[in-house]
Structure formats: structure tokens, C-alpha cells
C-alpha positions in Angstrom: 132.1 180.7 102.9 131.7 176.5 104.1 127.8 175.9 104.0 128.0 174.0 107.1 128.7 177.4 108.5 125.7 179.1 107.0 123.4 176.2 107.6 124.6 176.6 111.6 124.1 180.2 111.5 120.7 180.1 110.2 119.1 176.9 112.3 120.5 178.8 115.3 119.0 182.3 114.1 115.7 180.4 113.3 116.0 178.9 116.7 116.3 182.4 118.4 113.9 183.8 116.8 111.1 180.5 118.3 112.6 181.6 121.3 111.9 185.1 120.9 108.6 184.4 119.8 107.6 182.5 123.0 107.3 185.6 124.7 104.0 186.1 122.8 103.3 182.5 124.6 103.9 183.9 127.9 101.8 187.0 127.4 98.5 185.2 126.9 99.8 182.7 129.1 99.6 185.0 132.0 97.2 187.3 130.7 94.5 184.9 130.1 95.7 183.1 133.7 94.6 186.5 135.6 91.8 188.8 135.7 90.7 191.5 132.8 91.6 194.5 134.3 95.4 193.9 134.1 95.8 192.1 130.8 97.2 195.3 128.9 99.6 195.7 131.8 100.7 192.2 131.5 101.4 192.8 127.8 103.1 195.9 128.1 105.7 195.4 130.8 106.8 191.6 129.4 107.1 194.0 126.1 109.4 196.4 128.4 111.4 193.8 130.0 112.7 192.2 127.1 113.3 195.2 125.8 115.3 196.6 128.9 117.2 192.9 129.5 118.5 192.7 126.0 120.0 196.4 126.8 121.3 195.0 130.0 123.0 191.1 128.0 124.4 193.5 125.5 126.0 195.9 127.9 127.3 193.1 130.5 125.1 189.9 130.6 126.9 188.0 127.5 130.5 189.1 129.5 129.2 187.9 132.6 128.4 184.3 131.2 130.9 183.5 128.4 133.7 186.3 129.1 137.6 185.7 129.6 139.6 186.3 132.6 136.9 184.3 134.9 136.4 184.3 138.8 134.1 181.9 140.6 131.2 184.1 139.7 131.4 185.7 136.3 133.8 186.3 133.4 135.0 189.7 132.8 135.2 190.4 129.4 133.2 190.7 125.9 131.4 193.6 127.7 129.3 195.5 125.3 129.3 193.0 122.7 130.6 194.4 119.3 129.6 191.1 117.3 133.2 190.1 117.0 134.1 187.9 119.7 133.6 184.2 120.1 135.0 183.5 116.5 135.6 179.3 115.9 132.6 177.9 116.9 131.2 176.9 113.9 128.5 179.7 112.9 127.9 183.7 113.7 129.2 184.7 116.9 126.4 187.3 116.1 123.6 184.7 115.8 125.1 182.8 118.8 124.7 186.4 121.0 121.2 186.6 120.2 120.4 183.1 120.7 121.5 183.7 124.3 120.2 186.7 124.5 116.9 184.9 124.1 117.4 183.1 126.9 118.1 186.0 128.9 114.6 187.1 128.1 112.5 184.0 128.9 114.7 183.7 132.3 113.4 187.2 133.3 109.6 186.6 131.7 109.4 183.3 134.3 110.9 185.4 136.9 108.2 188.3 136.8 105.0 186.1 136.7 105.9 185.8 140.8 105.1 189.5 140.4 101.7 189.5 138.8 98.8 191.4 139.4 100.0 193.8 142.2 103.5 195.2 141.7 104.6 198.4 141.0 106.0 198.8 137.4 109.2 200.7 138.9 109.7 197.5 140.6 109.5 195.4 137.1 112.1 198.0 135.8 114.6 197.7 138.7 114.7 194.2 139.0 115.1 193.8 135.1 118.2 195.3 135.1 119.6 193.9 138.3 118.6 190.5 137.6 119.8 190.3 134.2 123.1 191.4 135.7 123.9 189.8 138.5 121.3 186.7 139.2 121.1 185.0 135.4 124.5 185.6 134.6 126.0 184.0 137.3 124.6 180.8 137.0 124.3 180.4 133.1 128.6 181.0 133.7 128.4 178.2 136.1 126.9 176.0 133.9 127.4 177.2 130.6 130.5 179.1 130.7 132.9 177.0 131.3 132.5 178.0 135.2 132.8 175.8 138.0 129.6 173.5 138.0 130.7 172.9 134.5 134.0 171.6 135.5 132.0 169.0 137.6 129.9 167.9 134.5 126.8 169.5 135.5 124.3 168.3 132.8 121.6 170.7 131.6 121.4 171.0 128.2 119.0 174.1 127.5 118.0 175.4 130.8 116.2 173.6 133.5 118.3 175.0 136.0 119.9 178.0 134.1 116.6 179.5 132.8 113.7 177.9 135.0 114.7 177.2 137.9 116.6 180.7 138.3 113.4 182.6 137.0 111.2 180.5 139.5 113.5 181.2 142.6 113.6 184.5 141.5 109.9 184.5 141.1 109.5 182.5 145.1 111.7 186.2 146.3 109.1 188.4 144.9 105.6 186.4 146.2 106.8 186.5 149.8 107.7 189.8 150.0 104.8 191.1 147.9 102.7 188.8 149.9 99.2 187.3 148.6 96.7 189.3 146.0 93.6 190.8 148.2 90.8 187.9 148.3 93.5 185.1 147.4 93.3 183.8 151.5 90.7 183.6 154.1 90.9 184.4 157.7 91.2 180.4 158.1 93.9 179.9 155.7 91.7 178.5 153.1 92.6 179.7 149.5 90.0 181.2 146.8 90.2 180.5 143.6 91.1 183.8 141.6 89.7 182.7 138.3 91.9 183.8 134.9 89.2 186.2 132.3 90.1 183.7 129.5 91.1 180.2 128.8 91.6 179.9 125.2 94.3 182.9 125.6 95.8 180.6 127.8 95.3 177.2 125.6 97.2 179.5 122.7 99.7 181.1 125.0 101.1 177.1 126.1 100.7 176.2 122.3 103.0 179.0 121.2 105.0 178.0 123.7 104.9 174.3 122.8 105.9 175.2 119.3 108.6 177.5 120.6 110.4 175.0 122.4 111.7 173.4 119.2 113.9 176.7 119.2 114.6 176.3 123.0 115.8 172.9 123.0 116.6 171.6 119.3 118.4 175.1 118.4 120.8 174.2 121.8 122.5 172.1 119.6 124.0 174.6 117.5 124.6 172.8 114.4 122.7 170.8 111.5 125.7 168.3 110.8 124.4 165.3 111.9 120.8 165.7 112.0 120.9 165.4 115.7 118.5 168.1 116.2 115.6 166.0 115.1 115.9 163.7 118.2 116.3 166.7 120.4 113.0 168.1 119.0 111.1 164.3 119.4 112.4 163.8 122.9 111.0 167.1 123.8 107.3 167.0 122.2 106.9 163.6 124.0 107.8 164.9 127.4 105.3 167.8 126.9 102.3 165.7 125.1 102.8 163.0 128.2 103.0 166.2 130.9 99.5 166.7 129.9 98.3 163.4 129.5 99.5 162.9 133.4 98.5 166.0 134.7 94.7 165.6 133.3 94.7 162.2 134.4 96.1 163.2 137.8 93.2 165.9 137.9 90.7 163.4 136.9 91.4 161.3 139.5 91.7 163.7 142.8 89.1 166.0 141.6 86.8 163.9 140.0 86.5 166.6 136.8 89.4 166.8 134.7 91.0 170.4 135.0 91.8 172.2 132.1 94.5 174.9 133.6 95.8 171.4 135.0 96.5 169.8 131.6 98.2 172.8 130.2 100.4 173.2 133.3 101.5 169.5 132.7 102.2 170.1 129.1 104.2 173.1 130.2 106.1 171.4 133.1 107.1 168.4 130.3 108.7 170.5 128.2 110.6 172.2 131.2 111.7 168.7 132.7 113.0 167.7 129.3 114.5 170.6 128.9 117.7 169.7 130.5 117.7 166.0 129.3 116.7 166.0 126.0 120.3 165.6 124.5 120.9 162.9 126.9 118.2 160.5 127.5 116.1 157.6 124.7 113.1 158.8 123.7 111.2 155.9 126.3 112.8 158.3 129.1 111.8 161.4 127.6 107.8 160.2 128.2 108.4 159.1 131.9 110.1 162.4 132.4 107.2 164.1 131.4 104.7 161.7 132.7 106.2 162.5 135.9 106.7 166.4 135.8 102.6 166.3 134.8 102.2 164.9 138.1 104.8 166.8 140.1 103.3 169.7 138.5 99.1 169.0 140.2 100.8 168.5 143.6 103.7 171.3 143.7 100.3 173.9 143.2 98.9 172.7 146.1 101.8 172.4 148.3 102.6 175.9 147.5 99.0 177.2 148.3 98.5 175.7 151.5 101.7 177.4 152.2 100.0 180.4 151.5 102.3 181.4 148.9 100.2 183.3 146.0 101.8 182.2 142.2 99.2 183.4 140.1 101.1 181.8 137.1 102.4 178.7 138.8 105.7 179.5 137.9 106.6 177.6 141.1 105.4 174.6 140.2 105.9 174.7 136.5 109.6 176.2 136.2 110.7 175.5 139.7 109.5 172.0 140.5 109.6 170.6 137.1 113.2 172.4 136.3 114.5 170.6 139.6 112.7 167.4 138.3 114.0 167.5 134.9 117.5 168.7 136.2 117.7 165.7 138.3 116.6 163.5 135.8 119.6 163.0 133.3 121.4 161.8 136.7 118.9 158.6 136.5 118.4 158.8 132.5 121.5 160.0 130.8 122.7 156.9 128.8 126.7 156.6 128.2 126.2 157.4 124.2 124.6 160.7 124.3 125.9 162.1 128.2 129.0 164.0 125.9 128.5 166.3 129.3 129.2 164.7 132.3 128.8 160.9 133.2 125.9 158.3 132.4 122.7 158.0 135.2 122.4 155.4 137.7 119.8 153.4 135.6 122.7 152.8 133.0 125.8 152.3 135.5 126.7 155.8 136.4 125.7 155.1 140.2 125.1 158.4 142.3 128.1 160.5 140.6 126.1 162.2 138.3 122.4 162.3 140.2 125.1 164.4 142.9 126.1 166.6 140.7 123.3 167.5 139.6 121.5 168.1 142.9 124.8 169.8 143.8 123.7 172.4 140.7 120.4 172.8 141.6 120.8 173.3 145.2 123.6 176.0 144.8 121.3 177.6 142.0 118.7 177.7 143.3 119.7 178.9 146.3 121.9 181.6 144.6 118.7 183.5 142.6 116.5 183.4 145.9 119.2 184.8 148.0 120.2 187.8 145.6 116.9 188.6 144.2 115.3 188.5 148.1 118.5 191.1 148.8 117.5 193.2 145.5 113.6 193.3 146.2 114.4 194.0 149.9 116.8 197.1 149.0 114.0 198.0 146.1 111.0 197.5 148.9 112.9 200.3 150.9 114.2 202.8 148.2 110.2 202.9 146.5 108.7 202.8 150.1 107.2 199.2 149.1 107.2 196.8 146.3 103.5 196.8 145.5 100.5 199.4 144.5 97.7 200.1 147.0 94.8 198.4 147.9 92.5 200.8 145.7 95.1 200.5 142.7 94.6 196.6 143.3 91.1 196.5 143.3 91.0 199.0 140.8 93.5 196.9 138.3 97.0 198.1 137.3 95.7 198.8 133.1 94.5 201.7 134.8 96.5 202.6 137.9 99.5 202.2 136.4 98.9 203.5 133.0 95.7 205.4 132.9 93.9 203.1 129.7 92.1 199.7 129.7 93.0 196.9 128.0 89.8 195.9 127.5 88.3 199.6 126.6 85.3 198.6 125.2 84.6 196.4 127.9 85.3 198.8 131.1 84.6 202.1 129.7 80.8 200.7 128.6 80.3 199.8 132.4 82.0 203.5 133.3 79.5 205.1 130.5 76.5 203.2 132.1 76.9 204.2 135.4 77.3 208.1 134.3 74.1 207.6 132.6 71.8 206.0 135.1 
């Protein structure tokens, strides 16, 4: 068998398996970004979901996207994927399935942090599977299956647009109809801070997920040929070290104190800024791409707040704002050697062709996974007579309402045993 072959397969395995591995990122991520008394809840269902959306790209998802016989939507074949299709691209057709597959994961991860803290886990279960039909699919085809967007040139390499932004608009559908958490807003509008139980989970969550981004964006390139890889991976780690340089500095600045859950947004919203340019851009664009999504990334979290709209995780800002940042970006940035998708920027003689395509794809993106998952959460809010658990299930937390143990045992059932005893 040609090594070339075997060395693709396995850089592209190693690269799913980062990928995979960033879901441990986003569960201390978003357990150490909310209170104690949900954290095993938070573990368990992102657990679940991957679970249930690799059941749902196996069964359809993978057809959906990369399938033959396409409409404007979705391609219709490759259903129930047997690990023989796709043959000629230059490694496993298995190894590229779970690679995407991956992707599929992280998309619906992003998406349920909108949900955090206060929905019901039937809801988490329903919108798994409907969203990792009908909502991901649909635009990864568009972009990355050869569907219409791609036709245009659309450029986003590994998923500002197909995995970010979809999870955040996805995420935007479930905040406004599960409205705020209790205590979140005053009378007056004003917003409370709704402190996370632990920072260093958090610190180690955007680390994991840092170092699982290698497999995000430098396994996108699907070979080891040339090396080119390397530059993928270098262009991304500036972008994220400058996202948090900006967003402390930012903090520093506005608050007078610079914020620690600031700086690890800004790392977080580099590396989904770059995420669609890294292929395309010198490495000098890379840093104001991240130095810029850093910043993006202070201001989206307030503009969403005083909008009264509840993101316990930021996804908003960090997946949303940044993925339409970074999207955008390769239509300034993209230089004529490395834009092998689409045309050059306007910094490098392109003029506005590109930058218009690439709002084009993010506006009809965007728009396309907060019109279908507002439709799915709507039809779900009626069939389970509401979308979210009850007041006293909030309060008490959702380790216990929704699965009858703690995830911090030692912790709550000391306070339970001391007020049986006194």
C-alpha cells in the first residue's frame, strides 16, 4: 500500500481524535463557567450528545453533506455509511468519516451551551438528533460538499461558518425561547453576574481546547505531502495567543482590572476566527485576525447582555461573533498563493468579490440554523409542554433534578447531613 496513503490516513485519524478530544475542553469549559450544582449534568449530557450525534452522522448526517444525487439542500446518498464510499481521495474513506464526524460533534457541543443550566434533558435529546440532521448538514453540504456556496468559492477552511457559527445560531434559538436563568436580570434590566464554581476547570477546559485545534485546523488539510500542515498549525496558535493578549488588554483598559474569563474568551475567539482563514492568510494576518476577534469578543458579551439575552457560555460571542469575524476575514486577507478556494481579499487585489461571498455565506447560514432550530425548539416547547425545568428544579440544580445524584457529593450531601443533624 503507497505510504503517502498511510501517512494521510493516520495524520487525519490523529487529527480526529484532537478533535474528539476537545469535547473534554468543552466540559470544563462550561462546567467550570456555571455553578456547582450542575457540573455532573454538564458532563453527562455533552457525553450523551456525542454519543447520540455520531448515531445520527452515521445513519444520515455524512449523506446529507457529502452524498450523490444533490439538491440545493442536501445530498441523498452514502446513507448509513458502510466505510466504503468516498474511495480516491488519498487516505481511509473510514478515517475521513470520522474526522467529520468530529465535527458533527463540536457543532452540536457549541450549539447546547445556549441551553445551559435550565433545560430539560429531553430537550438536549430531541434537538441532537434533529440538529444533526437537518441544521449541520445542510450547511457543511453548502460549503463543503460541493453544494451551492461552494460553487461561489465560499472560503472557510475548517469551520467558522460550518461549525461555529451554525452551533452559535443554533445556540441564539434556544436562549430566547428558554429565556434568562432566575437571578440573571433585575427588574431594571441591569444584569448580575452569575459567577462560574471554578476557574482553573475553565483555564484547562480552553487549553485542551487550544491544543485540540491543531486537529481542528491542521488535520483540515488532509495530507502530510508537503508539510503544509505546519503553517496551518502556526497561523492558528498566533491568532489564539493574540485573542488573549487583546481581550486582557481590552479588559484592562475598560475595567480597570484585567478579567480573567475575558482573556480565555479572546484566546478562544482567535482560534475560531482563524479557523476559516488559516489556509489562506501570512502568518502577520493570522495575529490581527486574532487581535481583533479578542476584542470583538469583550464587546459582543456586552452587547448581547444589555440585550438581555442569557449565554452562560458566551457561545454568542465566542462562536458567533468571532466565526462571522474570521469568516469575513479571508475576503480582506486571503493572498492569491494560498486562496486554492475562491479568489484573493481586497488587501491583495481581489476587491469586494470575495469579502461578498463570504458575507453572502454567512448571512444565509446563519440565518438557516436560527430559522430551523427556532422551528424545532418551538415544535419541542409544545410537544414537552415547555423547553425548561421548574423554578424549584432550577434553584435546586439539574445534578439532582434531572438525575437524582450530585456531582459534587461530598460537597452537597455534607450540607444535606448537617442540616439533618442540627
Amino acid at each position: 500500500m503507497d505510504a503517502t496513503f498511510l501517512m494521510n490516513s493516520l495524520w487525519v485519524m490523529l487529527g480526529a481524535i484532537l478533535v474528539i478530544f476537545m469535547l473534554g475542553g468543552f466540559i470544563m469549559l462550561e462546567a467550570g463557567s456555571t455553578r456547582m450544582k450542575n457540573a455532573g449534568h454538564i458532563a453527562g449530557k455533552t457525553i450523551f450528545t456525542f454519543g447520540l450525534s455520531s448515531l445520527v452522522f452515521w445513519a444520515v448526517g455524512f449523506g446529507f453533506i457529502f452524498g450523490g444525487n444533490a439538491n440545493i439542500l442536501v445530498g441523498l446518498t452514502n446513507f448509513f455509511y458502510s466505510g466504503a464510499e468516498l474511495k480516491g481521495m488519498g487516505l481511509s474513506s473510514s478515517v475521513f468519516f470520522v474526522f467529520q464526524l468530529a465535527f458533527a460533534g463540536i457543532a452540536i457541543t457549541i450549539a447546547l451551551g445556549g441551553f445551559a443550566e435550565r433545560a430539560k434533558l429531553s430537550v438536549y435529546l430531541i434537538f441532537t438528533v434533529l440538529f444533526s440532521a437537518i441544521v449541520y448538514p445542510v450547511v457543511a453540504h453548502w460549503i463543503w460538499g460541493g453544494g451551492w456556496l461552494a460553487e461561489h468559492g465560499k472560503q472557510d477552511f475548517a469551520g467558522s461558518t460550518v461549525v461555529h457559527l451554525t452551533g452559535a445560531m443554533a445556540a441564539l434559538a434556544a436562549t430566547i425561547l428558554l429565556k434568562p436563568r432566575i437571578g440573571k436580570f433585575n427588574k431594571d434590566g441591569s444584569a448580575n453576574n452569575i459567577y462560574g464554581h471554578n476557574q482553573v476547570y475553565t483555564a484547562l477546559g480552553v487549553l485542551i481546547l487550544w491544543v485540540g485545534w491543531f486537529g481542528f485546523n491542521a488535520g483540515s488539510t488532509l495530507t502530510v505531502e508537503d508539510g503544509f500542515f505546519g503553517f496551518v498549525a502556526l497561523n492558528t496558535n498566533l491568532a489564539a495567543g493574540a485573542g488573549a493578549v487583546s481581550a486582557l488588554i481590552i479588559s484592562w483598559v475598560v475595567m480597570g482590572k484585567s478579567d480573567v474569563p475575558t482573556m480565555l474568551n479572546g484566546a478562544l475567539a482567535g482560534l475560531v476566527a482563524i479557523t476559516a482563514s488559516c489556509a489562506f492568510v501570512d502568518t502577520w494576518a493570522a495575529v490581527v485576525i486574532g487581535f481583533v476577534a479578542g476584542i470583538l469578543v469583550f464587546y459582543s458579551v456586552r452587547f448581547f447582555e444589555k440585550r438581555k439575552i442569557d449565554d452562560p457560555i458566551f457561545a454568542l460571542s465566542v462562536h458567533g461573533a468571532a466565526g462571522v469575524w474570521g469568516t469575513l476575514s479571508t475576503g480582506f486577507f486571503a493572498t492569491p498563493e494560498l486562496a486554492a478556494v475562491g479568489k484573493p481579499g481586497l488587501f491583495y487585489g481581489g476587491g469586494f468579490e470575495q469579502l461578498g461571498v463570504q458575507f453572502m455565506g454567512v448571512a444565509v447560514s446563519g440565518l438557516y440554523a436560527f430559522a430551523v432550530s427556532f422551528i424545532i425548539l418551538a415544535a419541542a416547547k409544545k410537544v414537552l409542554g415547555g423547553l425548561r425545568v421548574t423554578e424549584e428544579e432550577e434553584i435546586m440544580g439539574l445534578d439532582l433534578s434531572e438525575h437524582g445524584s450530585y456531582g459534587y457529593p461530598e460537597v452537597f450531601m455534607a450540607d444535606e447531613n448537617k442540616s439533618l443533624s442540627s
